[in-house]
GULUM-464980 format. One line per field, with one value per residue (C-alpha): x negated, y, z; residue number from 1. Coordinates in Angstrom, 2 decimals. Layout:
BEGIN
x <- X_...
y <- Y_...
z <- Z_...
resi <- NUM_...
! end
This chain:
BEGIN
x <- 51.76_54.09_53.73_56.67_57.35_61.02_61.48_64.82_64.21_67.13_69.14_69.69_67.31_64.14_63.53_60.91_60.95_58.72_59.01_57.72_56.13_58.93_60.68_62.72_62.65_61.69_62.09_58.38_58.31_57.47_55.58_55.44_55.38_59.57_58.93_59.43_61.94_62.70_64.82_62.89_65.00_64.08_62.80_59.47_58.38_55.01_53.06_50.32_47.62_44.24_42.56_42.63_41.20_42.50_44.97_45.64_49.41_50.12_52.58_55.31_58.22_61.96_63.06_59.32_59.50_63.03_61.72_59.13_61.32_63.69_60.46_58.66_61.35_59.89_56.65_58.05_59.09_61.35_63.03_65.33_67.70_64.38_65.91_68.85_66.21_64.96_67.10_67.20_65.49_66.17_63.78_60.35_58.34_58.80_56.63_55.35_53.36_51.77_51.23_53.34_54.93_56.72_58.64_56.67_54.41_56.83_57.90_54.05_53.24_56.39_55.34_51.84_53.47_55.16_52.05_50.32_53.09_52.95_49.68_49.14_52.15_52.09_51.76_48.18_48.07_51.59_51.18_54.55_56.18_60.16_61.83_65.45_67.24_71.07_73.12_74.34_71.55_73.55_73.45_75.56_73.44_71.50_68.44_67.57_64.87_63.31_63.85_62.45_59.35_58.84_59.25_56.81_54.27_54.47_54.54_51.72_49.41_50.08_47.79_50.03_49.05_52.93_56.18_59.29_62.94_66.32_69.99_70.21_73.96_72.41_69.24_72.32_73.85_71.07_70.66_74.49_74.34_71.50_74.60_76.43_77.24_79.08_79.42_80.95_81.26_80.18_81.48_78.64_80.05_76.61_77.83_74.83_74.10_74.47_75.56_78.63_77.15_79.10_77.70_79.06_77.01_77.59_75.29_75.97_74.07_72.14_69.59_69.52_68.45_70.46_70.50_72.40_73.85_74.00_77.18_77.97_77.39_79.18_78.34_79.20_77.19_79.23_78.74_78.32_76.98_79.74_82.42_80.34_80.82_84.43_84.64_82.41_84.10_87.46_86.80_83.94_83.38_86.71_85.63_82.36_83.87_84.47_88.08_87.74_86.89_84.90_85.77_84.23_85.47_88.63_89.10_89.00_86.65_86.23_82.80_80.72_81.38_77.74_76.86_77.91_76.93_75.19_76.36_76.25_72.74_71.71_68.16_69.28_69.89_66.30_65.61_68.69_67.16_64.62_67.01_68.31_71.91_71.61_70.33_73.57_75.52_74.18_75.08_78.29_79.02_79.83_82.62_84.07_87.85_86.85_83.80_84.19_83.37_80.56_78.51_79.43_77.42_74.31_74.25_74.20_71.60_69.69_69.07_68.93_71.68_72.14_70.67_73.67_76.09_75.19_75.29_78.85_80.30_78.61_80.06_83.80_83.51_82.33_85.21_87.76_86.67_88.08_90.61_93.83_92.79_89.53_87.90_85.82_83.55_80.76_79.62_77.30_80.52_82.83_86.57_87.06_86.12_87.60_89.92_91.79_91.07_93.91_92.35_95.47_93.64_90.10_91.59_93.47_90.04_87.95_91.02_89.52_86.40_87.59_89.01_86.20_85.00_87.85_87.48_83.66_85.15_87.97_84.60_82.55_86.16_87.12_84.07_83.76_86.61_87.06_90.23_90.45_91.58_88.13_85.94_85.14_83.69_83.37_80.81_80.89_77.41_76.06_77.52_80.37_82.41_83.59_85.28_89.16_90.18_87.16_87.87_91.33_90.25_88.94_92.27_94.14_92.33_91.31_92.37_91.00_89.77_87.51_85.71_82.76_79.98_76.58_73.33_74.34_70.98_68.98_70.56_68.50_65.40_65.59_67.01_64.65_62.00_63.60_63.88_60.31_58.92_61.13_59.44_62.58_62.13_62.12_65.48_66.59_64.63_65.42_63.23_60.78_60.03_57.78
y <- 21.04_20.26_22.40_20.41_16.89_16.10_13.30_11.98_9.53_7.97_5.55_2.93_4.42_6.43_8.73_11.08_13.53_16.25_18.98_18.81_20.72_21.64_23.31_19.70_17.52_13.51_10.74_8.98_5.38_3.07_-0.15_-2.93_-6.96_-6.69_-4.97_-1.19_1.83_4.93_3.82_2.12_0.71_1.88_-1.33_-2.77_-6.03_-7.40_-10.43_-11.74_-12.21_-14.14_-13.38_-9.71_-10.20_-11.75_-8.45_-7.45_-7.42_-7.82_-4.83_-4.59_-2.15_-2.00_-4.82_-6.34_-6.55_-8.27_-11.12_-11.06_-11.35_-14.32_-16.26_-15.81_-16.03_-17.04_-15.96_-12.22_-9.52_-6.85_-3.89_-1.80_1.70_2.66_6.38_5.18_5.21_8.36_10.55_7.84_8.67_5.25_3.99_3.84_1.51_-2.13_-5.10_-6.06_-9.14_-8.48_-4.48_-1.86_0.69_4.17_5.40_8.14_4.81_2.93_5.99_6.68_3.02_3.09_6.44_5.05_2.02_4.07_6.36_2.81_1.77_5.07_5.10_8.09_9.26_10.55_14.41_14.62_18.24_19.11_21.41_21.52_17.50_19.20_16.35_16.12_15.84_15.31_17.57_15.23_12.02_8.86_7.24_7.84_9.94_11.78_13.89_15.95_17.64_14.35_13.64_16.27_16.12_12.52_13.32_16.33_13.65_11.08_13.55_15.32_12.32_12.08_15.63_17.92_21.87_22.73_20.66_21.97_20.75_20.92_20.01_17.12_18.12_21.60_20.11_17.89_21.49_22.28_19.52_20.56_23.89_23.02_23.07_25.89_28.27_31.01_31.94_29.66_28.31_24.89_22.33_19.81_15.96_13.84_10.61_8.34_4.45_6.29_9.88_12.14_15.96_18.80_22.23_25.43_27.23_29.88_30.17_33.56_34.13_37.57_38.13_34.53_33.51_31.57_32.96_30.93_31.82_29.27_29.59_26.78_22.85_20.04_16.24_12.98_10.15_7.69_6.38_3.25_1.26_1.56_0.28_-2.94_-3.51_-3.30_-5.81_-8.35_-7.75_-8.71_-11.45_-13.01_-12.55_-14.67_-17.14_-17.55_-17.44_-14.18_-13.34_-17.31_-18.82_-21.81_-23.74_-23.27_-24.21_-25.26_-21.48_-20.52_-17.37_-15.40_-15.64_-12.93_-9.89_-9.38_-12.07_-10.18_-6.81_-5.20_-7.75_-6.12_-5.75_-8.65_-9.00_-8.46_-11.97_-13.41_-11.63_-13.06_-16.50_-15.81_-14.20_-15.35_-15.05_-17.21_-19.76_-18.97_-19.91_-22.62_-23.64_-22.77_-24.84_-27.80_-26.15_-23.99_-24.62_-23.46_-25.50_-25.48_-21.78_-21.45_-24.25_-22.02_-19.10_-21.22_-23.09_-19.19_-18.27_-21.33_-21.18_-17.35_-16.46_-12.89_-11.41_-13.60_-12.66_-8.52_-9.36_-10.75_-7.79_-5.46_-7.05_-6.92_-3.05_-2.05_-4.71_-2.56_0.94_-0.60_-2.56_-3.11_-6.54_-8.78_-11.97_-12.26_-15.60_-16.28_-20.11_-20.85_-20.66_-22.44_-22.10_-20.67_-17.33_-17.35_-14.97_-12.23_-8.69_-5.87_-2.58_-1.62_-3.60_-1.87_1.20_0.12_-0.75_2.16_4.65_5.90_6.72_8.65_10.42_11.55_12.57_14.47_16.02_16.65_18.79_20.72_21.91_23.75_24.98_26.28_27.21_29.57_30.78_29.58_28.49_25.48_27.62_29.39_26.32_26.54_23.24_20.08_17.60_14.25_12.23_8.90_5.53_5.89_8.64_6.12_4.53_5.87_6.10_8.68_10.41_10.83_13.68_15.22_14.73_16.35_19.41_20.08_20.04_17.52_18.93_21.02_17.66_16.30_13.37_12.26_11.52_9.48_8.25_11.00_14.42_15.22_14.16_16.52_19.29_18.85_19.34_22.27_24.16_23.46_25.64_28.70_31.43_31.76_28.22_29.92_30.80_27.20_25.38_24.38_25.55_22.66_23.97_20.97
z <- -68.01_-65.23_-62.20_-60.17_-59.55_-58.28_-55.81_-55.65_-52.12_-52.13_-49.57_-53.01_-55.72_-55.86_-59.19_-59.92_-62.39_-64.40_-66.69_-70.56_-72.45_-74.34_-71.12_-70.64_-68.21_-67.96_-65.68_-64.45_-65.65_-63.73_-64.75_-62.26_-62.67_-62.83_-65.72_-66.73_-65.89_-64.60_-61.63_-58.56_-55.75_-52.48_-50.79_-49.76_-49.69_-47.43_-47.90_-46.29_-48.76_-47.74_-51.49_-50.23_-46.41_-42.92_-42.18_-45.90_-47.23_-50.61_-51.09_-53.81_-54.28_-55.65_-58.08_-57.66_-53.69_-54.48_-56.28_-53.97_-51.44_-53.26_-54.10_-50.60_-48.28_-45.55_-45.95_-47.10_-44.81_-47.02_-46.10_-48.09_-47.72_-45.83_-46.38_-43.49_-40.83_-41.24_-39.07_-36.23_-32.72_-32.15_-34.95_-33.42_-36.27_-37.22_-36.70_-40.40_-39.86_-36.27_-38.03_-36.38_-39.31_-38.56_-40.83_-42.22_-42.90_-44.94_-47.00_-48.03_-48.76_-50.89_-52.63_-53.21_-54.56_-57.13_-58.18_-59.04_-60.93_-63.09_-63.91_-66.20_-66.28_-62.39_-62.61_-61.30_-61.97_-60.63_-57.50_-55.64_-55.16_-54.25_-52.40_-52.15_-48.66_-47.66_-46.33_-43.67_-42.88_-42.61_-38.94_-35.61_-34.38_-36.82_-36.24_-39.40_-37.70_-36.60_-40.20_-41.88_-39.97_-40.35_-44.53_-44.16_-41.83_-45.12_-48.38_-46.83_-47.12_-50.91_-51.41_-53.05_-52.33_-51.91_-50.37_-50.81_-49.98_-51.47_-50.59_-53.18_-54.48_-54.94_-57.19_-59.25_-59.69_-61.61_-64.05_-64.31_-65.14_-68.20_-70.57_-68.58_-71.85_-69.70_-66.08_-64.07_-59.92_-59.67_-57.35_-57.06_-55.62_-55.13_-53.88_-52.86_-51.06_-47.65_-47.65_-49.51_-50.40_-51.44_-53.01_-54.32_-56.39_-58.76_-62.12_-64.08_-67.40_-67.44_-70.96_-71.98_-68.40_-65.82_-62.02_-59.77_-55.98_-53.37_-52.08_-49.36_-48.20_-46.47_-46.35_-44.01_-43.85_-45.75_-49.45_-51.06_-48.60_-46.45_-49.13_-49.47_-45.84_-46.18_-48.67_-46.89_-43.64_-45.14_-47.55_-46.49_-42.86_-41.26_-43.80_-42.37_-38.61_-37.74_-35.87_-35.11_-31.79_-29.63_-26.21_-23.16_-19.77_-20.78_-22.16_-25.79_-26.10_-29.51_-31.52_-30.80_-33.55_-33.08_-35.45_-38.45_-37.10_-40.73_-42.55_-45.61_-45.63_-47.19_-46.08_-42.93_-42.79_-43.67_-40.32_-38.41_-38.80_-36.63_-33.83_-30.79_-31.72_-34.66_-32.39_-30.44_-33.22_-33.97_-30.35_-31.00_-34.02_-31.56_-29.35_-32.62_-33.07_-36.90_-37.37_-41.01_-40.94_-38.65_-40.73_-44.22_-41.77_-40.78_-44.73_-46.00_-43.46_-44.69_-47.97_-47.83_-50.07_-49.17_-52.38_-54.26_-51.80_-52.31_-56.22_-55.78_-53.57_-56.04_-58.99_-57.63_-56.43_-59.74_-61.40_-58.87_-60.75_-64.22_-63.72_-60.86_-60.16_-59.60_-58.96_-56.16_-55.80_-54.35_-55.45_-51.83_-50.06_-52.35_-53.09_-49.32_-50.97_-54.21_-54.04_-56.18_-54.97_-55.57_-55.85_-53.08_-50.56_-51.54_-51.26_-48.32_-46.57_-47.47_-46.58_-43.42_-45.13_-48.36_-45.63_-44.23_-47.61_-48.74_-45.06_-46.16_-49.13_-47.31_-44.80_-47.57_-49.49_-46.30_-44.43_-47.48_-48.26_-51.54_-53.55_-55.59_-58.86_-58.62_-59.25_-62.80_-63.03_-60.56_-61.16_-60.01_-59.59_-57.90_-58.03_-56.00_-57.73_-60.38_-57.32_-58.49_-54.56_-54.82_-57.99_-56.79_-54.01_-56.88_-59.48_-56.65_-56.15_-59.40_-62.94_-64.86_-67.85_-65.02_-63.32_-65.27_-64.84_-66.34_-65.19_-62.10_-61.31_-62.29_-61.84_-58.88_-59.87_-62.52_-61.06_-58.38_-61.13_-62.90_-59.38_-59.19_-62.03_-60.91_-59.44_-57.07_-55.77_-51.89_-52.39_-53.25_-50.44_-46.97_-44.38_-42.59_-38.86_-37.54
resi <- 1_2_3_4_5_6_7_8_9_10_11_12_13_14_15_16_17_18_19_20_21_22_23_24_25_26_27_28_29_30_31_32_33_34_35_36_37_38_39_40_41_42_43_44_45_46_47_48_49_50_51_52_53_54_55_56_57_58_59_60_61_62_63_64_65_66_67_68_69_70_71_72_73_74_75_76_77_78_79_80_81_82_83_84_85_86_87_88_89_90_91_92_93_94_95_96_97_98_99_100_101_102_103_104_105_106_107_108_109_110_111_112_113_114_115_116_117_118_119_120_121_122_123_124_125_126_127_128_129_130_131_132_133_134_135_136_137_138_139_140_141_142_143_144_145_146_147_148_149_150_151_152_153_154_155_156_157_158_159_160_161_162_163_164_165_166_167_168_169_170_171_172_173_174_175_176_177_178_179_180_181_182_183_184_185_186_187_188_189_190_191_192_193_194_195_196_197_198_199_200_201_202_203_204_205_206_207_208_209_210_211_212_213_214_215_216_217_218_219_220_221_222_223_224_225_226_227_228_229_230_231_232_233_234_235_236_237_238_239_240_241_242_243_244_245_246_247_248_249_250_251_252_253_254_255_256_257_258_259_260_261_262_263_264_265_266_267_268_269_270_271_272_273_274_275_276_277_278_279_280_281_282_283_284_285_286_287_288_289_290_291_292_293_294_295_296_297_298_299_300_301_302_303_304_305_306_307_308_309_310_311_312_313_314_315_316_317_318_319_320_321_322_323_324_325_326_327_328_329_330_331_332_333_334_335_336_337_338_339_340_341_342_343_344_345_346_347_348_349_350_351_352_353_354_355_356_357_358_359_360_361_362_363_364_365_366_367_368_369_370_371_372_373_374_375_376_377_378_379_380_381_382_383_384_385_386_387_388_389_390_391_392_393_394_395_396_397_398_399_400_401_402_403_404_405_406_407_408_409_410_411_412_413_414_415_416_417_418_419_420_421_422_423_424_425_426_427_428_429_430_431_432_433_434
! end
């Protein structure tokens, strides 16, 4: 019986995760109208619903609340990479159809969402739900107290007797070290949607059991995310207007960057619709110098091709990891994007953020004191490591028949769940001071 249930809450991807009888651990599945698995993206979608009552939403989560969304676009509100706004003073609740949300909100109707879509195969029994956390939350300002007490606020409303946190590289350290035959330091590189995480640990082998020292962290608040935004911003943003300019008084003036401020978030522009600014730019479309590009904007606002667009940019980043050279297209906005993609220029555009990252690795190396030659094994885990400009800080550092992957999506999930039945889970948590 399964004392622990892991909760991987991540910026991308939610996973939870349980022990087995037979001392293993599983993923939950997860059974919704988009069908079944053991991943569920982190998004919610809302829909007013007049079967269920005047004020009732019609609630959905990850692929379900995106077809939802795709279906019910302007009848849906959907929000995603809820995890980003967690560490934000400035996030004080969203307006979801005239009903005001915090975050602690969103995260327990999204958590609820999930325990329907399990069924019997949420841990009813399970006394300790051990939530991952980053090192570093993403945002320019991050509060991880704020954070941490707005995840305690939201996990405490699902019942469980005992809530624990972990460093999430430090919970992927464990799934490592499952197959650990002999001693060894471990260099833990969890690379997620928002946030890079770095952990040391070292796992020694003492009468058939494992004992493992934490032995230092580091993390920035770039991932994933951040490399989509790189690619939109140079191939599609100036074709869409940005960088161009309008007439105004005899004077030519530059479009407002503001316009494509979070681009990248593609549901972001369901929302823009509605705004001010797009009505702006629409204003705009008769003084533009470009006007070709400002009406590919306002046609791609229009028929709410953002999903497409985040399917395309996806597509060519993980085309990048394989191969020098890809296609990027994107048919809403014609031949004007159609365009072959060196991975130089990638890597070219994310520079200044694997630099960040690397710097993210030098901190916990340096802050304790450890050489590169004593890291016994580096694992690699999360989406973004098989980005080469990534795996490079790694092939650098290390020797490569020392640097390992596996279990992208679930590592901490399950390591979250082994910590969880160890009767030295105190030493592995991180403190919650409300």
């Amino acid at each position: 019986m399964a004392n622990a249930l892991g909760l991987d809450f991540g910026t991308t991807n939610t996973v939870l995760a349980r022990h087995t009888e037979a001392s293993d651990t599983e993923s939950v599945s997860f059974n919704s109208s988009a069908g079944t698995s053991d991943t569920m993206r982190t998004a919610l979608s809302f829909i007013k619903d007049a079967q269920l009552g005047a004020q009732a939403l019609k609630v959905e989560a990850g692929p379900a609340a995106v077809r939802a969304f795709i279906d019910n676009p302007g009848d849906c509100r959907f929000l995603q990479s809820i995890k980003t706004f967690a560490a934000s003073p400035l996030f004080q609740g969203t307006l979801v159809h005239a009903r005001r949300f915090q975050f602690e909100d969103l995260m327990e109707v999204f958590l609820n969402r999930l325990r329907s879509y399990a069924g019997d195969e949420w841990p009813a029994t399970a006394k300790r739900i051990v939530t991952g956390r980053p090192v570093h939350f993403a945002g320019a300002s991050p509060d991880p107290a704020l954070a941490m007490r707005r995840y305690n606020d939201a996990l405490t409303r699902l019942g469980f007797p005992e809530l624990h946190y972990v460093y999430e590289p430090v919970a992927a350290a464990f799934y490592f070290a499952r197959n650990l035959t002999q001693d060894a330091t471990v260099l833990v590189a969890d690379f997620g949607g928002g946030t890079s995480d770095f952990s040391l640990i070292r796992f020694e082998r003492h009468g058939g059991l494992v004992s493992a020292v934490p032995v230092g962290y580091s993390g920035v608040g770039i991932a994933g995310d951040q490399f989509d935004a790189c690619i939109i911003d140079h191939l599609v943003a100036p074709e869409i207007g940005k960088g161009s300019q309008f007439t105004s008084f005899g004077k030519r003036l530059d479009v407002p960057a503001s316009y494509y401020r979070n681009f990248s978030r593609w549901n972001q522009l369901s929302i823009f619709k509605t705004s001010r600014e797009y009505s702006e730019l629409k204003a705009l479309l008769r003084q533009a110098v470009e006007p070709e590009k400002l009406e590919r904007f306002i046609d791609l606002i229009e028929h709410d091709e953002g999903y497409a667009l985040y399917q395309a940019v996806s597509a060519v980043k993980m085309a990048l990891s394989g191969q020098e050279e890809a296609e990027f297209s994107f048919a809403p906005l014609g031949k004007a994007v159609e365009k072959a993609v060196k991975r130089s220029d990638f890597e070219a555009w994310i520079a200044p953020d694997v630099a960040r990252i690397a710097g993210a690795l030098d901190e916990v190396m340096d802050k304790t004191g450890t050489l590169a030659v004593a890291i016994d094994k580096v694992f690699l885990t999360g989406g973004t490591s098989f980005v080469p400009a990534v795996r490079q800080i790694f092939g650098e550092r290390f020797d490569a028949d020392r640097i390992e992957t596996g279990g992208e999506l679930i590592s901490i999930a399950h390591g979250l769940a082994m910590i969880g039945e160890r009767e030295d889970i105190a030493q592995w948590t991180v403190p919650f001071s409300a």
